[in-house]
C-alpha positions in Angstrom: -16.1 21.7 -24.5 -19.3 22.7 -22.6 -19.3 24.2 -19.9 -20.6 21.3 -16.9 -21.3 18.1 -19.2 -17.8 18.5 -21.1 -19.2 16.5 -24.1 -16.3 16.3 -25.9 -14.9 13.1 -28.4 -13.4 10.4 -27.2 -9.7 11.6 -28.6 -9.8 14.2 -25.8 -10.2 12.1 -23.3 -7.5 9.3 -24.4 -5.8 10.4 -27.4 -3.5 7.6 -28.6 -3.4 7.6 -32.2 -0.3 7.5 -34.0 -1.4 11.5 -35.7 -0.7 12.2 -39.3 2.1 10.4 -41.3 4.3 13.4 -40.7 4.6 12.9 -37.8 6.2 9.2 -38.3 3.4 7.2 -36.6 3.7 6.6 -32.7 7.1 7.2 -32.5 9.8 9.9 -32.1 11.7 10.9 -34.8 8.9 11.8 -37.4 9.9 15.4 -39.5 9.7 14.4 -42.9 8.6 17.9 -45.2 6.4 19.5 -42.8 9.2 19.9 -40.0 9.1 18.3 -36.7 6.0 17.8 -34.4 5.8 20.6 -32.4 7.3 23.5 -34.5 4.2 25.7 -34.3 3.9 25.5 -30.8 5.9 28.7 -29.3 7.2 27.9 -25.5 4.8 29.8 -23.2 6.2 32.4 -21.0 4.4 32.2 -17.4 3.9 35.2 -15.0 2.9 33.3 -11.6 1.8 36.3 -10.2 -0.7 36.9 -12.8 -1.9 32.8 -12.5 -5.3 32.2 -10.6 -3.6 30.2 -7.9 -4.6 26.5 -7.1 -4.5 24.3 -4.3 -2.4 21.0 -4.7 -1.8 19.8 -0.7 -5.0 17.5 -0.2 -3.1 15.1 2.0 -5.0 14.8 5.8 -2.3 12.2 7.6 -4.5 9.9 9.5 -4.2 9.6 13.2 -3.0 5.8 13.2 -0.5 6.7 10.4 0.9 9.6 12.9 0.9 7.9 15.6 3.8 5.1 13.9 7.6 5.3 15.6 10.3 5.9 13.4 11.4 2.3 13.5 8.1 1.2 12.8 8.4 3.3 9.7 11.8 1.8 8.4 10.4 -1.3 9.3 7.5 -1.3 7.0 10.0 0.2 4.2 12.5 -2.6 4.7 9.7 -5.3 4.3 8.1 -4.2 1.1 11.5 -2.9 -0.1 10.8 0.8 -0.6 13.7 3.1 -0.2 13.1 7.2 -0.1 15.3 9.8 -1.3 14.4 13.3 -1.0 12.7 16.0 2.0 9.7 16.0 3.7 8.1 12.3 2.7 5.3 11.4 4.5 5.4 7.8 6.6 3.5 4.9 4.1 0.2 3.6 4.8 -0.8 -0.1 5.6 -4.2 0.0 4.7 -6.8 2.1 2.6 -8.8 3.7 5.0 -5.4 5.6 6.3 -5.2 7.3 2.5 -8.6 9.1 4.0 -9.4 9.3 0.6 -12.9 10.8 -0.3 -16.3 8.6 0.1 -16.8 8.2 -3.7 -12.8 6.9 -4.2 -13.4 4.6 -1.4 -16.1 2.4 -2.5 -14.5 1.8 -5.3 -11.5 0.6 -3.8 -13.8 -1.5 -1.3 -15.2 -3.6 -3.8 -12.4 -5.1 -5.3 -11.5 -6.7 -2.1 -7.8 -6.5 -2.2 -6.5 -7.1 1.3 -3.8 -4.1 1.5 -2.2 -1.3 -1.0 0.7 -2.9 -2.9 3.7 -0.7 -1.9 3.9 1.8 -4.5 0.7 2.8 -3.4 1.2 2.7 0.0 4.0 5.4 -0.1 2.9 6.7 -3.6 -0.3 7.9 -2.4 0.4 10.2 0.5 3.4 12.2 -1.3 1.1 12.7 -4.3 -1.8 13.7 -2.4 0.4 16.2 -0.7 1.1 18.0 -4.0 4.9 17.2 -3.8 6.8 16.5 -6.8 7.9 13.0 -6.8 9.8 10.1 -8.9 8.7 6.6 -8.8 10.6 3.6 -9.8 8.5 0.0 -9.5 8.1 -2.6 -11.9 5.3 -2.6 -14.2 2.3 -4.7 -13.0 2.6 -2.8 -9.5 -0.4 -0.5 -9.1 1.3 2.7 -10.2 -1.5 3.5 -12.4 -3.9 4.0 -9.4 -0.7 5.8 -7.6 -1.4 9.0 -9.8 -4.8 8.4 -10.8 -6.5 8.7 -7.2 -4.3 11.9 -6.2 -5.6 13.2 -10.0 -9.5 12.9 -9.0 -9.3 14.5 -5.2 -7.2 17.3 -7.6 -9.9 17.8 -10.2 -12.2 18.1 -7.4 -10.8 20.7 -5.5 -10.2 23.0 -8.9 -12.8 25.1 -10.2 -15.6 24.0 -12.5 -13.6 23.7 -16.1 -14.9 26.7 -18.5 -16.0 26.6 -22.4 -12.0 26.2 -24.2 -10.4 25.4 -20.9 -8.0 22.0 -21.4 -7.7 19.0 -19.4 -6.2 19.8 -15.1 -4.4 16.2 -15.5 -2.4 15.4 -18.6 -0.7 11.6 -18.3 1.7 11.3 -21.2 2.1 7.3 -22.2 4.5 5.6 -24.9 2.1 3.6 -26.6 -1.5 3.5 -27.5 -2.0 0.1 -25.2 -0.5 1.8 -22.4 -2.9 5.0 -22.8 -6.1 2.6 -23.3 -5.4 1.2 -20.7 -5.0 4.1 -18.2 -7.8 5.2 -19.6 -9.7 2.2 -18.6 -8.9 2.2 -14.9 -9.7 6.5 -14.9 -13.6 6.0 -16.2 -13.5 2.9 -13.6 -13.0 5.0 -10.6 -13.8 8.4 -12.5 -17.8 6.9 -12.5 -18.3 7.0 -8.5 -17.0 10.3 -8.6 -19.7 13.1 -7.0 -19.3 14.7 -10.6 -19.8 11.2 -12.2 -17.7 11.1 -15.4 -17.3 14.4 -15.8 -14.4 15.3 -14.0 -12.5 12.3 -16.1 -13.9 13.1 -19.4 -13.5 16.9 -18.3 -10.5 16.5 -16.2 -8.3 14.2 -17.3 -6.5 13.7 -21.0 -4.2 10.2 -21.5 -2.1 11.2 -24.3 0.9 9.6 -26.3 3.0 12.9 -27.0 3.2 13.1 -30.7 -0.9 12.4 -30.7 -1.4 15.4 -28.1 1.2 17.8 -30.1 -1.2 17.6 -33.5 -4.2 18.5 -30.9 -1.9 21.4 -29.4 -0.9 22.8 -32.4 -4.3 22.4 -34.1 -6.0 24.7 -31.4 -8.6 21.7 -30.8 -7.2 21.5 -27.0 -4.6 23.6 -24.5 -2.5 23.3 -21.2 -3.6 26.7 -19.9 -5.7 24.9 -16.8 -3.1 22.0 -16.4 -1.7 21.4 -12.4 -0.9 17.9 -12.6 1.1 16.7 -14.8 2.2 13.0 -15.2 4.6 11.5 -17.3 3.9 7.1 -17.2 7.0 4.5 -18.1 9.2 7.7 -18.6 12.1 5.7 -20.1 10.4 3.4 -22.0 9.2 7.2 -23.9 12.8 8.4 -24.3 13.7 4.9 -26.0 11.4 5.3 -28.1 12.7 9.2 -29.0 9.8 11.3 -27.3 12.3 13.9 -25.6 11.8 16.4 -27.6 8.2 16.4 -27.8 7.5 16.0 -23.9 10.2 19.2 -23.8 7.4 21.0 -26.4 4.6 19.3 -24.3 6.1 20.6 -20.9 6.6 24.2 -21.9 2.7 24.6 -22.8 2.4 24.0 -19.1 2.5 26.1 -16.0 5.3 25.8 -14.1 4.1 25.9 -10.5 2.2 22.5 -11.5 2.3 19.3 -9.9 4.7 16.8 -11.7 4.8 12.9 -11.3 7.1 10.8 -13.0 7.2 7.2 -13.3 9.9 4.8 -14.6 10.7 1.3 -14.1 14.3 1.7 -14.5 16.5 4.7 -13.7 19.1 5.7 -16.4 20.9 8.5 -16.8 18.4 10.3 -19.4 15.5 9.7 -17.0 17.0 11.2 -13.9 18.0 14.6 -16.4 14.4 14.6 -17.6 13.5 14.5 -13.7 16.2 17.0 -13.1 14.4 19.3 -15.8 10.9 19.0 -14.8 10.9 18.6 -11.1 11.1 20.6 -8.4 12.7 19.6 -4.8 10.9 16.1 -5.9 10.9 12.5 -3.6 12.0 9.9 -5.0 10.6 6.8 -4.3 11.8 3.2 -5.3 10.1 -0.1 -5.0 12.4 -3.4 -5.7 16.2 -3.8 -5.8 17.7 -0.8 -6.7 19.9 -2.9 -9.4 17.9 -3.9 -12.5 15.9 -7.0 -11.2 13.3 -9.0 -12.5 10.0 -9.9 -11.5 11.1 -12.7 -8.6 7.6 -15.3 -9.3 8.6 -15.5 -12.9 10.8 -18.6 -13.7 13.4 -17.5 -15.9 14.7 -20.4 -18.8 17.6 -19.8 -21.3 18.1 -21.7 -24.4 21.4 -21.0 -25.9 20.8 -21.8 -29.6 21.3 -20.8 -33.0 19.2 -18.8 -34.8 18.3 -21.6 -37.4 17.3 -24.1 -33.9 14.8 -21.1 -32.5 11.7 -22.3 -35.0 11.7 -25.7 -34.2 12.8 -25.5 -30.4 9.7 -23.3 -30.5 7.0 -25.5 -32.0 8.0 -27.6 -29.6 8.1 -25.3 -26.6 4.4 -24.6 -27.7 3.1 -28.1 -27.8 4.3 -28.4 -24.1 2.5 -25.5 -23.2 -0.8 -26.1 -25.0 -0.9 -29.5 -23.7 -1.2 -26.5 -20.4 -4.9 -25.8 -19.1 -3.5 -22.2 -18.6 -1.7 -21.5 -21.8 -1.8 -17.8 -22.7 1.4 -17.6 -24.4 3.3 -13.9 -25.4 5.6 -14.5 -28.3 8.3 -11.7 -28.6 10.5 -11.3 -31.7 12.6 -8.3 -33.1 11.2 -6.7 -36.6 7.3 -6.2 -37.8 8.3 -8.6 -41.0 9.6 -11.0 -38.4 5.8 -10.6 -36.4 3.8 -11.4 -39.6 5.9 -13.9 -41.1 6.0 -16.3 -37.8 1.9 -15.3 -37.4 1.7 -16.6 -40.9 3.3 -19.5 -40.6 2.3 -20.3 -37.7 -1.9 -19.8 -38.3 -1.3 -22.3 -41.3 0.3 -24.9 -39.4 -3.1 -24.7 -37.3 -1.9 -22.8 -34.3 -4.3 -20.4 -32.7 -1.7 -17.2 -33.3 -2.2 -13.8 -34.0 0.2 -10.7 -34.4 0.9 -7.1 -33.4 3.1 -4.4 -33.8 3.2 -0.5 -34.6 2.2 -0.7 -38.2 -1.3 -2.4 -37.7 -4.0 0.2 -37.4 -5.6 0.5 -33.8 -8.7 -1.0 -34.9 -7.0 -4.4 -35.8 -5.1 -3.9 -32.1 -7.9 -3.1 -30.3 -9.5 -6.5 -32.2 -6.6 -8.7 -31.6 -5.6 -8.1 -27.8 -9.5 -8.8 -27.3 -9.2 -12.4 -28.9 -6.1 -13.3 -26.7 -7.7 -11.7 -24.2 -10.0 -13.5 -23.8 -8.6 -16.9 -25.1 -9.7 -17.0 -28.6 -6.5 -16.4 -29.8 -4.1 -17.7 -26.7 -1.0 -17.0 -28.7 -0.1 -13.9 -29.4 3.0 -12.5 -31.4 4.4 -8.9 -30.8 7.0 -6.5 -31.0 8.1 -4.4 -28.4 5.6 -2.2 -28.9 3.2 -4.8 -26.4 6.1 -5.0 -24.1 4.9 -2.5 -21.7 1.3 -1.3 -21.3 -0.2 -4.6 -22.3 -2.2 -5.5 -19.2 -3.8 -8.9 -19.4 -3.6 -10.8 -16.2 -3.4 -14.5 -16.9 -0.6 -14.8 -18.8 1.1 -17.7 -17.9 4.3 -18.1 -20.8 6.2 -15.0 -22.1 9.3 -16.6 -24.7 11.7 -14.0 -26.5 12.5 -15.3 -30.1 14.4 -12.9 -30.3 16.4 -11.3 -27.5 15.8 -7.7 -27.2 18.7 -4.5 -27.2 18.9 -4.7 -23.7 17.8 -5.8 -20.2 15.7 -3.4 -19.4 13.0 -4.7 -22.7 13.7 -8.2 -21.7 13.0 -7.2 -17.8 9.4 -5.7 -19.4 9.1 -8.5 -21.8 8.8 -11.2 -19.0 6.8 -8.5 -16.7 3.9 -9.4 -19.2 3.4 -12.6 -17.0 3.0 -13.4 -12.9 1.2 -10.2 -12.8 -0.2 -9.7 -9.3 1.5 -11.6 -7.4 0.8 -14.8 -10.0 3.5 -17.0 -10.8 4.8 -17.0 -14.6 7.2 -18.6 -17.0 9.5 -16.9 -19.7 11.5 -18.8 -21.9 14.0 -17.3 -24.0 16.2 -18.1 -27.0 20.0 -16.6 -26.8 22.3 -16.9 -29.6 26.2 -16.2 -30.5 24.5 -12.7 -31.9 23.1 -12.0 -28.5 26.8 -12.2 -27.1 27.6 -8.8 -25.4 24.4 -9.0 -23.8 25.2 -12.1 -22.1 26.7 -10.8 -18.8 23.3 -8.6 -18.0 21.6 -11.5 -18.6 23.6 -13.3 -16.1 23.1 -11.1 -13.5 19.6 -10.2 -14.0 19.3 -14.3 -13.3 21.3 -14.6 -10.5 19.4 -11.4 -8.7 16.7 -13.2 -9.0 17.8 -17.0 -7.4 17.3 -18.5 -11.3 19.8 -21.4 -12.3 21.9 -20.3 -15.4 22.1 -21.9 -18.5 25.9 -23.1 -18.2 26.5 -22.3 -22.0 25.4 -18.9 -21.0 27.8 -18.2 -18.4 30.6 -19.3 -20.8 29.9 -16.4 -23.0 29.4 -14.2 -20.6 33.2 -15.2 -19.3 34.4 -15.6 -23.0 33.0 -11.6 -23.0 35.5 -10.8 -20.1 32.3 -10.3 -17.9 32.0 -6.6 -19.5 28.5 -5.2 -18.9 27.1 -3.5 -22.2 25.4 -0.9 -20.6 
């Protein structure tokens, strides 16, 4: 990389591929003859005395945001239902200007006209900017992306200028390509009004999955020597899909004094150890019911079915929902062979459906979450692998095929629609097979004021009530 213009390829910047085949796509797991991803890498070991030291408190508190009473604190936290764990967390905002964010971040912000910060933001931002470790739990479709990404830019800004072989100061870890596009996206968005225009994203700032950023690592094309601020996006959504043990590689190739930001939308017990790991003396904040809840503007309908009903029940749903000026439609079902064969069935019964999952290269994605995008292609089929990261805002109809492995995939599933603050519908199909998971399913419904299928709550009882997770 130059030295001020940090030319560099696009991979650098937002490096989502799935890497070689030995390294088993974008997935865990991988191995295969060459060993795992990661085995050349040697775990760094850091002298902090010997570190050029770095700045990481940016976080001016403004004088109206000081001036708030206690109560007038919990107040705000009880009506956007944040709750804070942890030492030290500063009071929330209630309104941009109070982030006292730089000029160039600003005017950014002022031109999309949004009326407040949602509340992630509003207590996200000042713990970030104040260079504390933190944990943040919201649903997806909440603004956490600009959470970390406006703390990353005043970072980069205070560092020195990044020298010839110096690696990226921010390094966001996503699970899936979609996810990292789409970070990437919203960083050159508000990275452009920066004083050092793009270069302190293109410079600054590397969106990564983890088994695309270990085959830079261990190639020598990039490093984590200048690295501060760390974050790690939809942190369990990357252990399901068996990333551990590359974001452990990942993590050692990174000074330990750093920054660290971590962001889940649920909070199992293999997230909080990953926190435990990587954190130090961190906040945690949480935005929603602290149980596993669901989106609240999305109506939630169960068919209990058989598996030979779902195909017609769902040529039927669809001719409802086409007859629909708003009909963006997400289809989810179980297996790749599953996502081609309905897509091919489908397409030659006339229907304007296309497919996506893991296997299809990124130029097809890329091609087909344009065409539903923008409403060529209104239907779309996926696996889970568009369950989280897929950020189109107008969809209207998410319906689950097949019912996923457990509530927290069919709480991301139906997140796919009434983002931002829209309303949205998700149908879903539960048969005898789905069984033990009927009793999440129940309460996951009844969190969130639905009506329940009554076929549904008699296997949930003819299950004893057990949860399955």
């Amino acid at each position: 990389w130059s030295e001020h213009s940090l030319t560099c390829k696009p991979d650098f910047i937002c490096s989502y591929g799935g890497g070689p085949p030995r390294f088993g796509g974008n997935r865990g797991g991988g191995g295969g003859k060459f060993g795992n991803p990661g085995d050349r890498l040697r775990k760094k070991q850091w002298n902090l005395d010997e570190l050029p030291k770095f700045e990481k408190n940016f976080y001016q508190q403004h004088s109206d945001v000081a001036r708030k009473a206690p109560q007038e604190v919990e107040q705000y936290r009880r009506s956007k239902t944040i709750t804070v764990k942890g030492r030290e967390c500063p009071n929330p905002i209630t309104k941009f200007h109070e982030a006292n964010f730089p000029s160039y971040v600003m005017d950014v912000i002022n031109k999309q006209n949004w009326t407040e910060p949602t509340p992630i933001q509003a207590q996200g931002w000042p713990l970030a900017l104040s260079g504390k470790d933190m944990v943040g739990i919201a649903q997806t479709g909440s603004g956490k992306t600009l959470s970390y990404l406006l703390p990353a830019i005043v970072h980069i800004n205070h560092q020195p200028f990044l020298e010839r072989g110096d690696g990226p100061i921010c390094l966001v870890l996503a699970p899936t390509r979609e996810l990292a596009q789409q970070v990437q996206q919203v960083a050159a968005e508000y990275g452009r009004a920066s004083r050092l225009k793009s270069t302190c994203i293109y410079g600054g700032i590397c969106i990564a999955t983890p088994g695309r950023l270990i085959d830079f690592l261990e190639s020598g094309k990039t490093n984590l020597r200048r690295c501060t601020y760390l974050v790690l996006d939809e942190a369990d959504r990357m252990l399901d899909m068996g990333f551990e043990p590359q974001i452990r590689k990942i993590v050692d190739q990174i000074r330990p004094d750093r920054q660290t930001l971590m962001w889940s939308a649920t909070w199992p017990k293999e997230v909080r150890q990953l926190a435990e790991d990587f954190l130090k003396d961190y906040v945690q904040i949480n935005i929603g019911a602290l149980q596993l809840s669901a989106n609240h503007n999305i109506l939630q309908i169960v068919d209990v079915c058989s598996d030979g009903e779902k195909e017609n029940k769902l040529i039927r749903l669809l001719e409802e929902i086409m007859s629909e000026k708003e009909n963006k439609t997400i289809i989810f079902v179980e297996t790749k062979r599953r996502c081609d064969d309905l897509t091919r069935r489908m397409r030659r019964d006339g229907w304007p459906a296309m497919g996506i999952h893991g296997d299809k290269s990124q130029q097809e994605r890329d091609w087909v979450l344009n065409e539903f995008k923008f409403g060529k292609a209104p239907i779309l089929i996926a696996t889970d692998v568009a369950s989280r990261g897929l950020d189109v805002e107008d969809v209207k109809f998410v319906i689950n095929f097949d019912y996923p492995n457990n509530s927290e995939d069919y709480i991301h599933r139906i997140g796919r629609t009434a983002r931002s603050q829209k309303t949205g519908t998700a149908y879903t199909f539960f048969t005898p097979n789905n069984m033990r998971q009927a009793s999440d399913l129940v309460s996951v419904l009844r969190e969130a004021n639905q009506a329940i299928n009554p076929k549904l709550l008699q296997m949930a009882e003819d299950r004893g009530g057990k949860s399955s997770w």
